[in-house]
C-alpha positions as a Python dict, from the first residue, in 0.01 Angstrom:
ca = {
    (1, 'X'): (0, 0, 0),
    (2, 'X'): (-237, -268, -46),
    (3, 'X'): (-544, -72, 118),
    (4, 'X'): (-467, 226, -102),
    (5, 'X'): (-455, -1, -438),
    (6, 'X'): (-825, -135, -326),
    (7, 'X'): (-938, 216, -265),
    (8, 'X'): (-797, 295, -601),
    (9, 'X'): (-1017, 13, -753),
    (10, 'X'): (-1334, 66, -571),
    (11, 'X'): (-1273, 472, -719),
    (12, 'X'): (-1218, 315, -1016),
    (13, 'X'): (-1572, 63, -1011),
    (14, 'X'): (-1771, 399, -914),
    (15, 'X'): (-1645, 600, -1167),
    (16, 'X'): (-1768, 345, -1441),
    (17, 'X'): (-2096, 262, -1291),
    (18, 'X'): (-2391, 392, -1479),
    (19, 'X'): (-2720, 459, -1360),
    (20, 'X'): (-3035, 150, -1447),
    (21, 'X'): (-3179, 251, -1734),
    (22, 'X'): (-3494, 238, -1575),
    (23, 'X'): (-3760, 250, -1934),
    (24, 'X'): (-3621, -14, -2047),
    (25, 'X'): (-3612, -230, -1712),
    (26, 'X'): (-4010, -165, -1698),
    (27, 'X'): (-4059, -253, -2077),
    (28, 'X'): (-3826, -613, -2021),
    (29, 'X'): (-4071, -646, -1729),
    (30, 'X'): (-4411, -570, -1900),
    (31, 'X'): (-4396, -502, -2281),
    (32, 'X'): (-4438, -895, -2406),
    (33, 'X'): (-4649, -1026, -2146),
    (34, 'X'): (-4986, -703, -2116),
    (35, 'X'): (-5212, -718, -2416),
    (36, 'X'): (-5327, -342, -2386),
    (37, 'X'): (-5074, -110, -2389),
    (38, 'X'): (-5087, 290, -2342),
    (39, 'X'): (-4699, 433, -2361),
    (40, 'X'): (-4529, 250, -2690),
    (41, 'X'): (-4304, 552, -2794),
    (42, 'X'): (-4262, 390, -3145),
    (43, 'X'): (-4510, 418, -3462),
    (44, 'X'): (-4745, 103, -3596),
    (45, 'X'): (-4497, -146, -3791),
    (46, 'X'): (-4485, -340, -4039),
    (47, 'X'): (-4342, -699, -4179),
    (48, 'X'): (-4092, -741, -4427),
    (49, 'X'): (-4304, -858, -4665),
    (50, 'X'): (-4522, -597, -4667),
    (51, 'X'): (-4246, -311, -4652),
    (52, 'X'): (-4081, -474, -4969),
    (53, 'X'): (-4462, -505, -5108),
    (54, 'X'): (-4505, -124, -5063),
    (55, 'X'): (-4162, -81, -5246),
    (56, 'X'): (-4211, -340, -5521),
    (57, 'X'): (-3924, -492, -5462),
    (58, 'X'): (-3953, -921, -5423),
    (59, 'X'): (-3911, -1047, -5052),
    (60, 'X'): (-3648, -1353, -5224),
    (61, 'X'): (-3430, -1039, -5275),
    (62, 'X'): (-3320, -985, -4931),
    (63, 'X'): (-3233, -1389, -4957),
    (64, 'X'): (-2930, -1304, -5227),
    (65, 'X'): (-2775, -1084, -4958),
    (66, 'X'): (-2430, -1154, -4826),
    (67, 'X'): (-2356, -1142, -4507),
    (68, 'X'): (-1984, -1037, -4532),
    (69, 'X'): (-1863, -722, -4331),
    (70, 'X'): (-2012, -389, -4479),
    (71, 'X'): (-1889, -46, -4489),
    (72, 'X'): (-1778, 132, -4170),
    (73, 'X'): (-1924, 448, -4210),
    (74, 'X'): (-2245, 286, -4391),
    (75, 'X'): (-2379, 166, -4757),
    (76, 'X'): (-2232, 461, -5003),
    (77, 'X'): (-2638, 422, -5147),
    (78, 'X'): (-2724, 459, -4803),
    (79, 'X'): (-2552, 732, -4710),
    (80, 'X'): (-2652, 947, -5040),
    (81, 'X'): (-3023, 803, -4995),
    (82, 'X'): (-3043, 953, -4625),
    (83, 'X'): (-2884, 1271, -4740),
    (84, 'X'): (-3147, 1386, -5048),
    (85, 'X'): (-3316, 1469, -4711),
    (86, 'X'): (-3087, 1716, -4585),
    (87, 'X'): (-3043, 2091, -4706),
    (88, 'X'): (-2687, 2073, -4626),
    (89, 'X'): (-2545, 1760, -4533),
    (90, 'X'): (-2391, 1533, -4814),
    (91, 'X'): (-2337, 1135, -4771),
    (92, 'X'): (-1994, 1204, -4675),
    (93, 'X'): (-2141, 1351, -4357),
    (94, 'X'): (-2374, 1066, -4247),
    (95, 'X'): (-2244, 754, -4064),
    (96, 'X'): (-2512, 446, -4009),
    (97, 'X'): (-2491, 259, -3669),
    (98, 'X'): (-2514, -26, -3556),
    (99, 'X'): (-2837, 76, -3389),
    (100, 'X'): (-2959, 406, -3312),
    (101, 'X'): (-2855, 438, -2976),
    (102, 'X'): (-2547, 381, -3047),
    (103, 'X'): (-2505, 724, -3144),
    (104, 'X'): (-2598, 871, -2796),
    (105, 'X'): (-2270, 656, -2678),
    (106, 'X'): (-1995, 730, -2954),
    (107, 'X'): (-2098, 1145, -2867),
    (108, 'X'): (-2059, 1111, -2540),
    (109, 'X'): (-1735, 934, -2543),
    (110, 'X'): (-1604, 1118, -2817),
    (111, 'X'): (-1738, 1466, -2749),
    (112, 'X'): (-1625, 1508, -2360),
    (113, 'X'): (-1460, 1392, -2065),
    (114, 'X'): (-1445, 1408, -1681),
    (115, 'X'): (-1558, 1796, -1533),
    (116, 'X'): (-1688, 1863, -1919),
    (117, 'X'): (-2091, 2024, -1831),
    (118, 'X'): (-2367, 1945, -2029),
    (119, 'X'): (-2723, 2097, -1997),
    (120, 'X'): (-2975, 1851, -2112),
    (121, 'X'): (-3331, 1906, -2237),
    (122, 'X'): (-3579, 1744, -1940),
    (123, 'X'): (-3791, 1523, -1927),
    (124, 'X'): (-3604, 1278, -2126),
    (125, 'X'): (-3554, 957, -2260),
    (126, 'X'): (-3322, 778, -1980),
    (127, 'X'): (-3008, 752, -2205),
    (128, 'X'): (-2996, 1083, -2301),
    (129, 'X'): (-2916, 1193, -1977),
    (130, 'X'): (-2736, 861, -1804),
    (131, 'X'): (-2502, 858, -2096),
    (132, 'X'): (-2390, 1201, -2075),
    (133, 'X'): (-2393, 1160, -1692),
    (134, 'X'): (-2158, 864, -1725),
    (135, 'X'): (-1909, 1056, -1875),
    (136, 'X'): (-1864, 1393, -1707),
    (137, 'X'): (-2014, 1302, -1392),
    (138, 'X'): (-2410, 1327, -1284),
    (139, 'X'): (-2304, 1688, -1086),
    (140, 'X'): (-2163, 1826, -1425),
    (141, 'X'): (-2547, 1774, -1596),
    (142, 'X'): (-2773, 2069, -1582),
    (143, 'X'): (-3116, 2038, -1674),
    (144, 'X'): (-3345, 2292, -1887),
    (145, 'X'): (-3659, 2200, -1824),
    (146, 'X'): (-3976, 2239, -2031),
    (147, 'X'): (-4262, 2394, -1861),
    (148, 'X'): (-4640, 2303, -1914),
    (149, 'X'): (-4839, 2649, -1972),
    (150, 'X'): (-5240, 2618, -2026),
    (151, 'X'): (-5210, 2239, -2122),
    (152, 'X'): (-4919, 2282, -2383),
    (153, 'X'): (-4552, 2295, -2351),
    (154, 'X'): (-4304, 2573, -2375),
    (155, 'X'): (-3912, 2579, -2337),
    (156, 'X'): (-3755, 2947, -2219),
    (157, 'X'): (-3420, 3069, -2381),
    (158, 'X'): (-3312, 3246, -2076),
    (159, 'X'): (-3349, 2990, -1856),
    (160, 'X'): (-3085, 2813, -2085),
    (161, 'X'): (-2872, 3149, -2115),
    (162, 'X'): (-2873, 3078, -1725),
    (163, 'X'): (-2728, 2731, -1716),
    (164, 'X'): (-2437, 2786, -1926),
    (165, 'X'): (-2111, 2838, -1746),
    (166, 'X'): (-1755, 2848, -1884),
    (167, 'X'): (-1741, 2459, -1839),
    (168, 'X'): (-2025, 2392, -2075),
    (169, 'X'): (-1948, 2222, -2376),
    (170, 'X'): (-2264, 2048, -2486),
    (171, 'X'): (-2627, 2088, -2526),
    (172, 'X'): (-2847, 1795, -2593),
    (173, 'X'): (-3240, 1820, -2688),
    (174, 'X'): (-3455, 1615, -2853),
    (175, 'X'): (-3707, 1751, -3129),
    (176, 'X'): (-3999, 1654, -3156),
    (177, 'X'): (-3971, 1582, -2805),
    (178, 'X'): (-4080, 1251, -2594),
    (179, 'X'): (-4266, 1234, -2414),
    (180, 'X'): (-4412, 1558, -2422),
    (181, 'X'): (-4488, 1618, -2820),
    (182, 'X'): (-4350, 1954, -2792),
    (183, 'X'): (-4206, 2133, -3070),
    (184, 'X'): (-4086, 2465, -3096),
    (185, 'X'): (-4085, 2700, -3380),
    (186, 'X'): (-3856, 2780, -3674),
    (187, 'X'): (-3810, 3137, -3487),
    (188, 'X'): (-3733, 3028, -3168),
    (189, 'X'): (-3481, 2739, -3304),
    (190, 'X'): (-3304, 3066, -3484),
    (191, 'X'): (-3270, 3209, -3151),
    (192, 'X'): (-3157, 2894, -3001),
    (193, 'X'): (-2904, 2847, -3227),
    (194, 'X'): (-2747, 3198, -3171),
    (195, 'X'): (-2718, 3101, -2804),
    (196, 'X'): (-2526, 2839, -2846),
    (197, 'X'): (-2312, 3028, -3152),
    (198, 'X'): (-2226, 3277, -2913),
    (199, 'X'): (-2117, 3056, -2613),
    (200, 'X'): (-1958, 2840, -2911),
    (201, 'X'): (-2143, 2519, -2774),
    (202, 'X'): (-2194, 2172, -2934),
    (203, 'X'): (-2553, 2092, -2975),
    (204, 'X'): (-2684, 1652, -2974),
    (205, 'X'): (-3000, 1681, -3134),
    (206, 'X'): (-3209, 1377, -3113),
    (207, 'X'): (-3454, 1393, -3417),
    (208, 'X'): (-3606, 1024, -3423),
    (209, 'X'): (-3926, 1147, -3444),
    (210, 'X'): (-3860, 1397, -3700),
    (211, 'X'): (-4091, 1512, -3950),
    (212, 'X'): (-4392, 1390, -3733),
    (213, 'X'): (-4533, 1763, -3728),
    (214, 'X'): (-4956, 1702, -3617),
    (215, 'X'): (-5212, 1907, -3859),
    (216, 'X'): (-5082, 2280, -3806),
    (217, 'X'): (-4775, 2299, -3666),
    (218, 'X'): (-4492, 2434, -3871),
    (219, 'X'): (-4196, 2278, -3957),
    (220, 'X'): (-3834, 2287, -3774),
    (221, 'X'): (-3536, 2225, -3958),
    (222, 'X'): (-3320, 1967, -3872),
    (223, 'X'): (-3039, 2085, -3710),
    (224, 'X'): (-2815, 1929, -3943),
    (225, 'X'): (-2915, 2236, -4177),
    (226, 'X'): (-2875, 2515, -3949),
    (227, 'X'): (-2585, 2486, -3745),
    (228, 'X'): (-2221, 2366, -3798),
    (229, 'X'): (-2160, 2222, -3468),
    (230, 'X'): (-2466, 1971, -3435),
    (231, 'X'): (-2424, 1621, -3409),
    (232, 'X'): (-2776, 1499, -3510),
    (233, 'X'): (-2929, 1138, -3426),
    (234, 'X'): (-3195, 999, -3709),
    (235, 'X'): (-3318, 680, -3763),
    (236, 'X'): (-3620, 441, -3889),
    (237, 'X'): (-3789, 329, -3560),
    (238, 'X'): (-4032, 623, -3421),
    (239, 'X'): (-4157, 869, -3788),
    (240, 'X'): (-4136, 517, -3964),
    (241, 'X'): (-4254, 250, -3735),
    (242, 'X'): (-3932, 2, -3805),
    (243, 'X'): (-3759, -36, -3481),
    (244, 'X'): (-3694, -364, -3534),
    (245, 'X'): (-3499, -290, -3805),
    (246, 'X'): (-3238, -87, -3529),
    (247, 'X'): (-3128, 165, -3843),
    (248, 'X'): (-3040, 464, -3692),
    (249, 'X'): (-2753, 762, -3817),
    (250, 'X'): (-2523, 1021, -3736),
    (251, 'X'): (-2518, 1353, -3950),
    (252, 'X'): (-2147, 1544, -3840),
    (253, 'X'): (-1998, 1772, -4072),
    (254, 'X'): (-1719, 1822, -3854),
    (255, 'X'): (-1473, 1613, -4044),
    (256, 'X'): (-1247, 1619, -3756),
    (257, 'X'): (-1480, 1494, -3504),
    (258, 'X'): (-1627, 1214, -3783),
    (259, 'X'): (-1349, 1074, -3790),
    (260, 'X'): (-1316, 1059, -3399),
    (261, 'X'): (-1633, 914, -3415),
    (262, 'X'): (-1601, 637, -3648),
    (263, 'X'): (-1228, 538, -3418),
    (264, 'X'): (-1520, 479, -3106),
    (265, 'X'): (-1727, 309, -3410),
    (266, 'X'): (-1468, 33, -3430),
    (267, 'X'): (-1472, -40, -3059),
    (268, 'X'): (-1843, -97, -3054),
    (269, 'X'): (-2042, -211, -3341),
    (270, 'X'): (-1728, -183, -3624),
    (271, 'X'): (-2007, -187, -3897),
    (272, 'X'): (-2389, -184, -3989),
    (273, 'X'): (-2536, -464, -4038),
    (274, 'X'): (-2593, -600, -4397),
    (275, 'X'): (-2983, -689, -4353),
    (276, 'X'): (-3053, -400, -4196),
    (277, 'X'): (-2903, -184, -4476),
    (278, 'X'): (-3057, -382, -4716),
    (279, 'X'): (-3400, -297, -4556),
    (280, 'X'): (-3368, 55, -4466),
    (281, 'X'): (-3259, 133, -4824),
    (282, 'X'): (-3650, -71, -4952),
    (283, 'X'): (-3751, 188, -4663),
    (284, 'X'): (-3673, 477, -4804),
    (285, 'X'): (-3806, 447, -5095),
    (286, 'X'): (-4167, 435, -4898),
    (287, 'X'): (-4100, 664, -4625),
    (288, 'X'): (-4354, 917, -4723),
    (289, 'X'): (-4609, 619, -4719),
    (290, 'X'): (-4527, 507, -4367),
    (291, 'X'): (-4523, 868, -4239),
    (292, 'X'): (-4806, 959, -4357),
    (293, 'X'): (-4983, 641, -4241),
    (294, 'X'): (-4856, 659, -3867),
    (295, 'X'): (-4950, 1052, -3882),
    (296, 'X'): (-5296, 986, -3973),
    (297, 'X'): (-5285, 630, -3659),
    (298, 'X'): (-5137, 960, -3426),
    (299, 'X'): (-5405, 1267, -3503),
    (300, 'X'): (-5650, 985, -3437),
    (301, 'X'): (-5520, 868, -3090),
    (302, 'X'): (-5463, 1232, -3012),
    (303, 'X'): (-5822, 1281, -3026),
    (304, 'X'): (-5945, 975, -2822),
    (305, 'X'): (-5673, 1070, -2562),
    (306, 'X'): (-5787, 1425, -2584),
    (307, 'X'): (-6126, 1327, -2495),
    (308, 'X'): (-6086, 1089, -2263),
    (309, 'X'): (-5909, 1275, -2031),
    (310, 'X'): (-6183, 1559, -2062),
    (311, 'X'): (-6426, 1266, -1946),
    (312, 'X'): (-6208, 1190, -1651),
    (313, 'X'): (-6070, 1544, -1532),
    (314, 'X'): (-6044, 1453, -1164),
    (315, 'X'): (-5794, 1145, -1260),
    (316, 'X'): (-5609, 1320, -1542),
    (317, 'X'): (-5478, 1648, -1722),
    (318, 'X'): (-5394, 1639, -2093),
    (319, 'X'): (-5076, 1819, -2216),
    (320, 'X'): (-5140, 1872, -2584),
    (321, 'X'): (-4858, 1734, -2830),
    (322, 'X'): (-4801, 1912, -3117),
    (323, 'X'): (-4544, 1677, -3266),
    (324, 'X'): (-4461, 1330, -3231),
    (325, 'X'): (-4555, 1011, -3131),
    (326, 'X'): (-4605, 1072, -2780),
    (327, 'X'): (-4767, 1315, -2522),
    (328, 'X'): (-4733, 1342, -2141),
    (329, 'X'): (-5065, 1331, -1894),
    (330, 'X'): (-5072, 1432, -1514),
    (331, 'X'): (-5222, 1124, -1298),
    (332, 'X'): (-5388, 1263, -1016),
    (333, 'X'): (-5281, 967, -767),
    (334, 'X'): (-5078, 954, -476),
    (335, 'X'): (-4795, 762, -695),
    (336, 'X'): (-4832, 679, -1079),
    (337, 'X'): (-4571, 407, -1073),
    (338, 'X'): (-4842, 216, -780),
    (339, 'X'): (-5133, 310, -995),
    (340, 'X'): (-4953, 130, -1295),
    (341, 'X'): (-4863, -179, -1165),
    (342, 'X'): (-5280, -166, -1027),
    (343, 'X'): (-5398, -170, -1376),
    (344, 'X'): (-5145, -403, -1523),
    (345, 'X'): (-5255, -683, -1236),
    (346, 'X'): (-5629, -559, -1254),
    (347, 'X'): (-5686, -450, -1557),
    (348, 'X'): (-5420, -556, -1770),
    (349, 'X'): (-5319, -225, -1914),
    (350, 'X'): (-4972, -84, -1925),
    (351, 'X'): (-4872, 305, -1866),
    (352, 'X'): (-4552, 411, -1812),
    (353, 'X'): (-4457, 662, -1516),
    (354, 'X'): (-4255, 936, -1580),
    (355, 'X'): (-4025, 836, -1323),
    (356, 'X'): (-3715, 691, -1549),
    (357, 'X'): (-3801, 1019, -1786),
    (358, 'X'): (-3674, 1240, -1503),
    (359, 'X'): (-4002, 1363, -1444),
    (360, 'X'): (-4134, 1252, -1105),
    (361, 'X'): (-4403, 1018, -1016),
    (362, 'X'): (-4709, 1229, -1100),
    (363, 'X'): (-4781, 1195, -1462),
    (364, 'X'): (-4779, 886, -1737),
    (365, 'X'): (-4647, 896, -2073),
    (366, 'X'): (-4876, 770, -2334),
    (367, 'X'): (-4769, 638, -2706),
    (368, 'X'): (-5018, 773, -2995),
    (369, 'X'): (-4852, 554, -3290),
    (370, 'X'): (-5043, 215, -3276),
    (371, 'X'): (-5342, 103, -3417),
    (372, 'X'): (-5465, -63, -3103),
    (373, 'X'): (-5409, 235, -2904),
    (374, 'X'): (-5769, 306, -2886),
    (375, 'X'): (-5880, -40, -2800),
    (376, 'X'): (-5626, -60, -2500),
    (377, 'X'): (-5793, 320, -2362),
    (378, 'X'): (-6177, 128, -2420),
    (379, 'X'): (-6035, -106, -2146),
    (380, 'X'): (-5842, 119, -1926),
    (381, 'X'): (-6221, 299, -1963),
    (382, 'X'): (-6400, 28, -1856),
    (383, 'X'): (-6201, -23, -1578),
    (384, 'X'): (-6193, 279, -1456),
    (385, 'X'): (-6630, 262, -1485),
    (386, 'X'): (-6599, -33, -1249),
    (387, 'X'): (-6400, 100, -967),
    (388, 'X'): (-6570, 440, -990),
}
């Protein structure tokens, strides 16, 4: 009896394991301690003083705050604040977490259970698939995978169509994409969403770079708008530059599953902070001027990254991003994850491989949203003039 009760545990101990979440392991390791760096995902920032500058709104007022518990679902302002920016969705329908990926969590526990399938969008962030994986099991994740035609990036409907069986329940993507900077068009999302009408699917849309379209590519509507069965992650950190600030949201207009959601709420962060509500509200007000500031930091990057690679060809391929904060580049090197830590020792310049991004160990993403991105690609240059 005893032997079965320890197998029974050790089940138990497997079943709640979750794979490393291998970005972020490489960012504790590197990110604060390399001067130039290549793969930030996130836009240029700024300090609280300057944010409530932009706003004209004095700095002494976040000092009157109190710091007694908030609002589960969020700041009623908040809420109706975040939702002027929605066709459909009213503040009723957004909740504010604790920090945006928080929201990956409270879907997948709320949304599925064991022998549940989900089909994710690959390459991905790590928790967008670990989560999910977590939760149904890693066998019960199919991936649709975007394909690199010609230097850009396309996604194929039927290879989706292909994936679904009569297990799936969920579909999770992540528009505009990282690390890839695809995104598609409103035609094809129209299609998309008829797939998933028809098999009667629930779509996760991550859409934390939303609204970071680059010079000629047409906008997609969130899919907050479009379909009733979306669950759709926002938040401050990549279009705005504010990670920091950890303000993320939820838009659900499933009033059924909300309220699921917000019961998992209360088991993890109960409430938003105050300070952080304070200061995405100030936000908001100036979120066309930080967009349009990190858009302008982005098309600018694009086009040193752009050319660079066209000066190296034999070392690297450019994928070109039409959206976002990010694009993905092929490292012609035995392993990218070696080559890194070479040029963080000898050079002092961090990539990131696309290993934790379920992409193998042949290609880097890089991160288009910081000012210094072009000073940290003059040294990985200079480098590479040395050891050529």
């Amino acid at each position: 009896m005893r032997s079965l009760l320890y197998l029974s545990w050790v089940k138990s101990v497997a079943m709640n394991e979750i794979q490393s979440f291998g970005t972020e392991l490489y960012f504790e390791q590197y990110e604060f301690n390399v001067q130039h760096q290549l793969c930030n995902s996130d836009c240029e920032t700024v300090s609280v003083a300057e944010l409530c500058q932009m706003a004209d709104i004095p700095v002494a007022a976040i000092g009157d705050l109190h710091l007694g518990y908030t609002e589960a679902p969020g700041n009623p302002d908040l809420r109706a604040a975040l939702a002027s920016a929605y066709a459909t969705a009213q503040a009723d329908d957004l909740m504010i977490l604790g920090t945006p990926i928080e929201g990956i969590y409270l879907t997948a526990r709320t949304l599925l259970a064991s022998g549940d399938e989900v089909i994710v969008l690959s390459p991905a962030y790590d928790a967008l698939i670990n989560m999910f994986a977590h939760v149904v099991g890693a066998d019960n994740v199919a991936r649709w995978r975007l394909t690199s035609t010609e230097g850009n990036w396309s996604l194929d409907l039927n290879a989706l169509e292909a994936l679904i069986t009569a297990k799936t329940k969920l579909v999770v993507v992540n528009f505009p994409h990282n690390p890839t900077g695809y995104l598609p068009s409103p035609e094809w999302q129209a299609e998309f969403i008829s797939i998933l009408r028809k098999h009667d699917l629930y779509l996760f849309q991550d859409e934390m770079y939303f609204g970071l379209n680059h010079q000629g590519t047409p906008s997609m509507a969130s899919a907050a708008d479009v379909y009733e069965k979306s669950i759709v992650l926002s938040g401050l950190s990549k279009t705005y530059g504010l990670p920091g600030l950890r303000s993320g949201w939820l838009v659900v207009q499933d009033k059924a599953l909300y309220q699921t959601l917000k019961n998992w709420k209360f088991y993890t962060s109960i409430c938003p902070p105050a300070p952080t509500e304070f200061l995405a509200q100030v936000a908001w007000q100036v979120r066309d001027q930080l967009k349009q500031r990190n858009l302008e930091i982005i098309e600018m990057n694009k086009r040193l990254a752009r050319d660079f690679c066209q000066r190296w060809p034999d070392l690297f391929t450019w994928h070109n991003p039409v959206a976002g904060s990010t694009a993905l580049v092929d490292v012609h090197v035995p392993s990218v994850t070696a080559y890194a830590d070479q040029l963080v020792r000898e050079a002092g310049v961090l990539i990131l491989p696309t290993t934790s991004l379920d992409y193998g160990d042949g290609a880097m993403r890089v991160g288009l949203g910081r000012k210094a991105f072009g000073a940290a690609l003059a040294e990985l240059e200079q480098y590479l003039k040395r050891h050529s």
